[in-house]
C-alpha positions as MATLAB code, in Angstrom:
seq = 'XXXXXXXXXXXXXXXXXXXXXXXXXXXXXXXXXXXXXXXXXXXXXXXXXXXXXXXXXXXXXXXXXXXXX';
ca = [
     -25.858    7.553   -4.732;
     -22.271    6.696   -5.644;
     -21.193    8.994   -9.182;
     -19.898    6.935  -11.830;
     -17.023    7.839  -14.556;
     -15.844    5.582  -17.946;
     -12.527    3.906  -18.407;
     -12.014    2.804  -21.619;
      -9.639   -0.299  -22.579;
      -9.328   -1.763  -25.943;
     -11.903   -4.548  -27.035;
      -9.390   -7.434  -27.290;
      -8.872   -6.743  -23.689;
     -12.259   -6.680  -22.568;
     -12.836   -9.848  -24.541;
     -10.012  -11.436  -22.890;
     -10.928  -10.363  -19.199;
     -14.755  -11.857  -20.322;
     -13.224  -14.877  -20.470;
     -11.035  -14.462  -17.963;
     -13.787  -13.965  -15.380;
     -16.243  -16.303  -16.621;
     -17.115  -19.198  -13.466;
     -15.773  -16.315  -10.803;
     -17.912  -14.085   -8.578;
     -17.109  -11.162  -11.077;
     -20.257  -10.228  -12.930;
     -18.556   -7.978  -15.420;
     -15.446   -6.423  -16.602;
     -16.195   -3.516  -14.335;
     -16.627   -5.550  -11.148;
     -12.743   -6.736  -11.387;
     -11.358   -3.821  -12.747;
     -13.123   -1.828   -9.253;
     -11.874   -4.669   -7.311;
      -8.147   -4.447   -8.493;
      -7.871   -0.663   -7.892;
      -9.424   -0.776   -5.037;
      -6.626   -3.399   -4.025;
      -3.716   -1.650   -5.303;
      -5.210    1.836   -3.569;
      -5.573   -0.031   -0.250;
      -2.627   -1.039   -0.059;
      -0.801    2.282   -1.169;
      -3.165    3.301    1.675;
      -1.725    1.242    4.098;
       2.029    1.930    3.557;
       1.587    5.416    2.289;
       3.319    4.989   -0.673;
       3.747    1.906   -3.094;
       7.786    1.905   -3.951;
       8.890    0.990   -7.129;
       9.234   -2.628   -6.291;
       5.592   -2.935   -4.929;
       4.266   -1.490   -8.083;
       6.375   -3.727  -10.502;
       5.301   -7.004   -8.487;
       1.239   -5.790   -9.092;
       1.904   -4.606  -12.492;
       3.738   -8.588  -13.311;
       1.011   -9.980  -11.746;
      -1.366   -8.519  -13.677;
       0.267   -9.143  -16.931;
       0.277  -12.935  -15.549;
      -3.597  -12.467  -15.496;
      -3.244  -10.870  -19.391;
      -4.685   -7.489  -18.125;
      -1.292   -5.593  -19.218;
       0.523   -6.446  -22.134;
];
């Protein structure tokens, strides 16, 4: 049985990813938050190391989503 820990992001943002994720296969504002670090650790995975660039281009895409401010 897989261990669990809490990440904690402030309510506006949960609301927002709520509505974000409403009509998509995510079933909670746990489900995408696993699903994006498991994308971004993946591909650091991959090429060993994310370079600045790489990390900038996830980080802008994410605050095109409204996950990062």
């Amino acid at each position: 049985m897989a261990e669990y820990t809490t990440v904690s992001i402030p309510k506006d943002l949960a609301d927002r990813v709520d509505e974000t994720i409403e009509g998509t296969s995510f079933q909670s504002t746990s489900d995408l938050v696993r699903f994006l670090l498991r994308s971004i650790v993946i591909q650091h995975q991959r090429r060993g190391e994310l370079t600045e660039a790489e990390f900038e281009e996830i980080a802008e895409q994410l605050r095109g989503l409204g996950y990062l401010e």
